[in-house]
N, C-alpha and C positions, 0 to 999 in steps of 0.2 A: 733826695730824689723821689723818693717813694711819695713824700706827701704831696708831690707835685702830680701825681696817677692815683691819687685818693678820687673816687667815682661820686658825685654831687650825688645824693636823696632825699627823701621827704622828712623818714620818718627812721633813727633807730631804736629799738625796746629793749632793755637789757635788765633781765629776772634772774632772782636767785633760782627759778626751777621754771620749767620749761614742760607742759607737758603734749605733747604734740599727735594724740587721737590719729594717727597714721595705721599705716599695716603693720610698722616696727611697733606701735605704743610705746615711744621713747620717753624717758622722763629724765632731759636734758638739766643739769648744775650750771648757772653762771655761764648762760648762753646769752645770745642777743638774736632777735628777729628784726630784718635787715627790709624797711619798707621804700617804695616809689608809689607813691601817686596813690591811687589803690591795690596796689597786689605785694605780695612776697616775694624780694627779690633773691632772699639769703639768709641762710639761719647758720650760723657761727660761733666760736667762742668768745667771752668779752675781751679776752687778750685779746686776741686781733680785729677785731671789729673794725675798732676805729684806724688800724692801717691802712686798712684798706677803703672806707667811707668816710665822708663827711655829710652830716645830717641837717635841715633846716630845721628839726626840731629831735632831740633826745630825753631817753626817760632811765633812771637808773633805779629799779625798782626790788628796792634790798627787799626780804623777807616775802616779797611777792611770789605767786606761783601763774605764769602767765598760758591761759589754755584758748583754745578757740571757740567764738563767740557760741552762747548756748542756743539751741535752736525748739523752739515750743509750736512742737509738730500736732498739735489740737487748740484751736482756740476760736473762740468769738468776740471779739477785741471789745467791739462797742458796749456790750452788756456788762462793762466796766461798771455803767451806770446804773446798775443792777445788784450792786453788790449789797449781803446782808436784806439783802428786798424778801425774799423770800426762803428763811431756813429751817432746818432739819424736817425737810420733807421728803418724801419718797417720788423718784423721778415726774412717774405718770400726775401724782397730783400735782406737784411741783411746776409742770409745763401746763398741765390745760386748765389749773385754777387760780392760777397765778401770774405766769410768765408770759404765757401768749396771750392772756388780757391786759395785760398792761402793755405788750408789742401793742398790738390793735390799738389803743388808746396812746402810745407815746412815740413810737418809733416814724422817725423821718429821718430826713437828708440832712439833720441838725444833729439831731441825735447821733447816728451812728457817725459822723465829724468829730464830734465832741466825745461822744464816751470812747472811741479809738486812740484821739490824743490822752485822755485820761491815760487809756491802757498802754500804751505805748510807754510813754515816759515812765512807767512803774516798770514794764519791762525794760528797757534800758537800764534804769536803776538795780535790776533785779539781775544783767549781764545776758538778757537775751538778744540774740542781734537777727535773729531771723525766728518771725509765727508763720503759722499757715492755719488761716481762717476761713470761717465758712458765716458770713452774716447778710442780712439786707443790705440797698444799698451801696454796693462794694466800690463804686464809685469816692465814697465818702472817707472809705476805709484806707483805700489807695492813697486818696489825697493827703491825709492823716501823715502815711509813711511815708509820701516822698518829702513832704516840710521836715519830718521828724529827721528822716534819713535811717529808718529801718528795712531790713529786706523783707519784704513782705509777700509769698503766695497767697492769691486771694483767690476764694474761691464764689463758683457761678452758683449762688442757693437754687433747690431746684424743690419746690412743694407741691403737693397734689392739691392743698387748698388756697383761698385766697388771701391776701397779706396789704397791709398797705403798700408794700411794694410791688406786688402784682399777681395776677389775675387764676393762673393757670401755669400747667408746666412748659407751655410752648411761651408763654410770655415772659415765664424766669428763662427761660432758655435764652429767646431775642434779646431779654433787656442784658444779661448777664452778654452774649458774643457781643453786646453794641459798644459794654466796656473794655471787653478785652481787647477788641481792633482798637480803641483808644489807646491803649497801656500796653500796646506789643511792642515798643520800643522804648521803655521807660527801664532801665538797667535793673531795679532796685525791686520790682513786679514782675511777680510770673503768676499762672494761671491754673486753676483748677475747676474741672467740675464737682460741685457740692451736693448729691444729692441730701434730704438731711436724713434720712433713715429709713428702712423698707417696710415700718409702719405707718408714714406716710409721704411716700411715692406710690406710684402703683406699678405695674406690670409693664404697662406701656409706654410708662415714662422713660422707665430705669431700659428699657431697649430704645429706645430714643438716645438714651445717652452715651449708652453703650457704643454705638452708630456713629456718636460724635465723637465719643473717643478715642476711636481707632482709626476715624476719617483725619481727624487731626490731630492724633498721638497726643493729646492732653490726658493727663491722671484723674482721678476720681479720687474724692474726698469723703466719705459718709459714716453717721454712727453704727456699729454693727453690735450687737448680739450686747447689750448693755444692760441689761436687765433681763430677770427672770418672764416679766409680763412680755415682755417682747417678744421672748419663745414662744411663752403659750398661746400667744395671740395669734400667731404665725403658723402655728400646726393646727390651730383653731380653724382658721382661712385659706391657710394653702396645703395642710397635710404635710407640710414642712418645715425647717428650722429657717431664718434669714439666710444664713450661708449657701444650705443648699438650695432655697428660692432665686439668690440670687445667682448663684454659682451656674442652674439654667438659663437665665437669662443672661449670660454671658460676661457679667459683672466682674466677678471674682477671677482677680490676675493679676499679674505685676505691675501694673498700673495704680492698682488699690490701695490706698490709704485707709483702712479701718482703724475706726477709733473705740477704743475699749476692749469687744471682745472677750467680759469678761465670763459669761456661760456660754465653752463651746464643749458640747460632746467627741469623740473620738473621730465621730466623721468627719463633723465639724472641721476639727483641729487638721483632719488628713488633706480635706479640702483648700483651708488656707495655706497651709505646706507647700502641697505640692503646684501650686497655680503663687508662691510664691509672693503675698501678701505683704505687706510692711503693716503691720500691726502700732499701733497707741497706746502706749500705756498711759491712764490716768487715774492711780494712786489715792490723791487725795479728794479727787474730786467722785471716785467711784463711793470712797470711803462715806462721803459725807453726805450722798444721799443714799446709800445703803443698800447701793447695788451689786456689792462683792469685792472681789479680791482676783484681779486676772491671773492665771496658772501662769506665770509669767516662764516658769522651772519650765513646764513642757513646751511653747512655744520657742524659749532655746534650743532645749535639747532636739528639735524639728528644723533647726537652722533658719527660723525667719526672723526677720528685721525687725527687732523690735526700738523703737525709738518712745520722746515721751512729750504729754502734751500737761495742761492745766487745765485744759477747759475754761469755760468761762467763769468769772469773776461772781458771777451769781450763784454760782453750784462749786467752787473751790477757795475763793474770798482772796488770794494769794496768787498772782501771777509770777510764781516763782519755782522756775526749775531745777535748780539747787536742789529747795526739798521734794521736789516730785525724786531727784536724784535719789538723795538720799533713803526716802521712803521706799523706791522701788528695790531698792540693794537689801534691806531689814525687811520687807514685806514677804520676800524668795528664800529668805534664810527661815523665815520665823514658820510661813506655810511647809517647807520642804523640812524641818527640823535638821537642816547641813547649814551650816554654819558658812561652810566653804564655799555655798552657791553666790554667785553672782562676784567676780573679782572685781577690785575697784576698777580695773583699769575699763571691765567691761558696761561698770554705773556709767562713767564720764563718757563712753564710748554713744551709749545710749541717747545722750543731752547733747551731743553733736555728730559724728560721722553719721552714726545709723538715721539720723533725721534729715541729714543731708542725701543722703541714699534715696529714705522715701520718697525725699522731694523731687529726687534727679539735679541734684545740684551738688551731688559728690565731688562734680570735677571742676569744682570753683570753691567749697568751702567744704567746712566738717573736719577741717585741720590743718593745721601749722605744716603747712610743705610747698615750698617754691613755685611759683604762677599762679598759688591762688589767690582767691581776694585776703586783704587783712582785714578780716571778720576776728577781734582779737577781746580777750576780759582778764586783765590783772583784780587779782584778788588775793587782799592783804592778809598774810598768815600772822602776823605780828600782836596781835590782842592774847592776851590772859587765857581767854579764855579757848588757847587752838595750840597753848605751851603746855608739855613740849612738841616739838616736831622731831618725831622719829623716820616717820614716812610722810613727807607733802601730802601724797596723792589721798591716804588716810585723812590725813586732815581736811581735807578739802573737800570728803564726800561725808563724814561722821560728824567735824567739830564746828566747820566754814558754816557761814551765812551768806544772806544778800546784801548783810550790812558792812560784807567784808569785801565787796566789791569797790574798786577805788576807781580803776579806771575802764573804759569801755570803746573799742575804733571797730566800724563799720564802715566797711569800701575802704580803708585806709586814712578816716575821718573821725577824731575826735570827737565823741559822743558825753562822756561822762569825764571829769578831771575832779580827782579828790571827793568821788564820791556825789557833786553836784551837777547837774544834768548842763549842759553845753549851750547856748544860744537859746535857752528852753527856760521861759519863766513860772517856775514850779508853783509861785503861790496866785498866778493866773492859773493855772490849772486846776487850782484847790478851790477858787472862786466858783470855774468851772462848774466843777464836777455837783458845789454847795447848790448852787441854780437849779440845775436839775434833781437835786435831793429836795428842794422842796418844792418842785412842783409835783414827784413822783408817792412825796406823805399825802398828798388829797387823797390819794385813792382809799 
């Protein structure tokens, strides 16, 4: 009688470990996550599972460790096509003799289409199911993720100078709201404004924005305190640090997505605290143009949200949060000389919940719990090179890769199966990406 009240669903997932980024930080044995359509309808034992369910599609995924999708809370997708273009150089050179001349000269509504699917599909590969970008064109970037089927905040670039995408800050402004009334009902897009950093915006932009941010409760996006020259440039100009510049102009508040952050002084640090900031941490890409090491120890021990991004693919080569994971767990032990800093369970928490936090989409994703979306990544513990397994959750942040990633569901859709990307033809995309490598060697 029973199998006759078995409940028809889409989808059931059943891992050797489970680990479920909640307020418990469970890390559930031979459990199964119970899916409809896109959401979570039930997380169970595998004993009874299928008592109670019958699935249109099931996955039995021995030696897996199944966590909720990774979310890469800093990034510029399109400059995918950028990658290895310009390296080991120090920020400031790096942007104005380099990157933003070859913008000028390459970037269009092709470009950022194209280098977005590049990025995309390596995220997916890499088990990220949700970025939150800040690029030209956001139109293109949009388009990108809803083919792809990524969750994607996109953010309204907002510069003080001109761009081939446009003109002035009131014209990022229009063109950026002309997208998002587009894309306000598109499930998979949400919205941000981007300004791109308060050495270039000005005073009256960033209250401009401010203005719009709180008229329409949309978040801000922007680089903060990233470099040393940043500071000096900034008390040079304003007799201030960014934070406290901006922190006047009204900027700085729970709304704020700051990316990097990594020289802030004590005010600094008192300021994002208490106005309750969701901080960015980026690791490898701070590392590789040789901007520092964010106190990551103090901005805990102050209780703000720290989540973690990659930056873009021109300043980090690797769209991959795994090891920003990893790096930011050993970066807080190796600075702090405590071994004990940073528990794993708070690494993993970082690469999902706390990015879902920043983004304001806590209450849909950032973890394996009933009504929300199945934003899901199994990742195979079963290679050589991750035995033994004493502790999963160990593994997963010390031995795991992105090579260990097998399977990948976004909205409750199959994204990746055995490691190979879904409805997505990878070696069109390598054709891609070749195109634009050599129109991009003329220079």
């Amino acid at each position: 009688m029973k199998a006759l009240n078995k409940k028809n669903i889409s989808t059931i997932i059943s891992a050797s470990w489970i680990f479920t980024s909640d307020l418990e930080s469970q890390l559930l044995s031979d459990y199964s996550v119970v899916i409809d359509n896109d959401k979570i309808i039930d997380l169970l034992p595998q004993s009874k599972v299928f008592n109670e369910y019958e699935a249109h599609d099931t996955y039995q995924l021995t030696d897996h460790i199944l966590i909720p999708g990774l979310i890469n809370t800093h990034a510029h997708a399109a400059m995918s096509l950028f990658k290895s273009f310009a390296d080991d150089l120090p920020l400031h050179d790096w942007l104005n003799n380099h990157i933003w001349p070859a913008e000028k000269e390459f970037v269009s509504p092709s470009f950022v289409k194209d280098g977005s699917i590049l990025a995309l599909s390596e995220m997916i590969k890499s088990g990220i199911t949700t970025f939150n970008d800040m690029y030209f064109y956001p139109n293109e970037t949009a388009e990108a993720a809803k083919e792809l089927g990524v969750r994607g905040n996109i953010g309204l670039v907002v510069l003080n100078f001109p761009t081939n995408y446009a003109t002035d800050p009131e014209d990022y402004l229009l063109k950026g709201f002309g997208f998002r009334d587009k894309w306000r009902n598109e499930e998979l897009i949400t919205t941000s404004i981007a300004p791109h950093a308060p050495y270039s915006v000005s005073d009256e932009a960033f209250t401009m924005i401010n203005t719009y941010s709180e008229e329409l409760r949309i978040s801000i996006h922007t680089h903060l305190h990233e470099t040393k020259w940043e500071i000096e440039d900034s008390i040079g100009k304003y007799g201030m640090t960014p934070v406290q510049r901006l922190n006047n102009l009204g900027i700085i508040g729970p709304s704020l997505m700051a990316a990097h952050c990594v020289h802030c002084n004590d005010q600094d640090m008192a300021i994002l605290a208490k106005n309750k900031v969701s901080i960015i941490h980026n690791p490898s890409s701070n590392m590789k143009l040789g901007s520092g090491i964010a106190d990551v120890a103090r901005m805990l021990e102050q209780s703000l949200n720290v989540c973690l991004g990659t930056d873009s693919s021109a300043s980090n080569n690797r769209l991959d949060i795994l090891e920003e994971m990893r790096l930011a767990a050993l970066l807080i032990k190796g600075s702090t000389n405590l071994p004990e800093s940073m528990p794993i369970k708070e690494a993993i928490k970082m690469a999902t919940i706390n990015g879902a936090k920043a983004l304001g989409l806590d209450g849909i994703i950032g973890s394996i719990e009933k009504n929300k979306k199945a934003d899901l990544v199994a990742i195979d513990l079963s290679k050589i090179e991750n035995q033994p397994i004493y502790d999963p959750l160990s593994t997963l942040v010390y031995s795991s890769s992105r090579s260990d990633v097998n399977y990948v569901w976004i909205n409750g859709k199959l994204k990746l199966k055995d490691k190979k990307l879904v409805q997505i033809n990878e070696e069109e995309i390598i054709q891609l990406a070749k195109k634009w490598q050599i129109k991009l060697k003329k220079i």
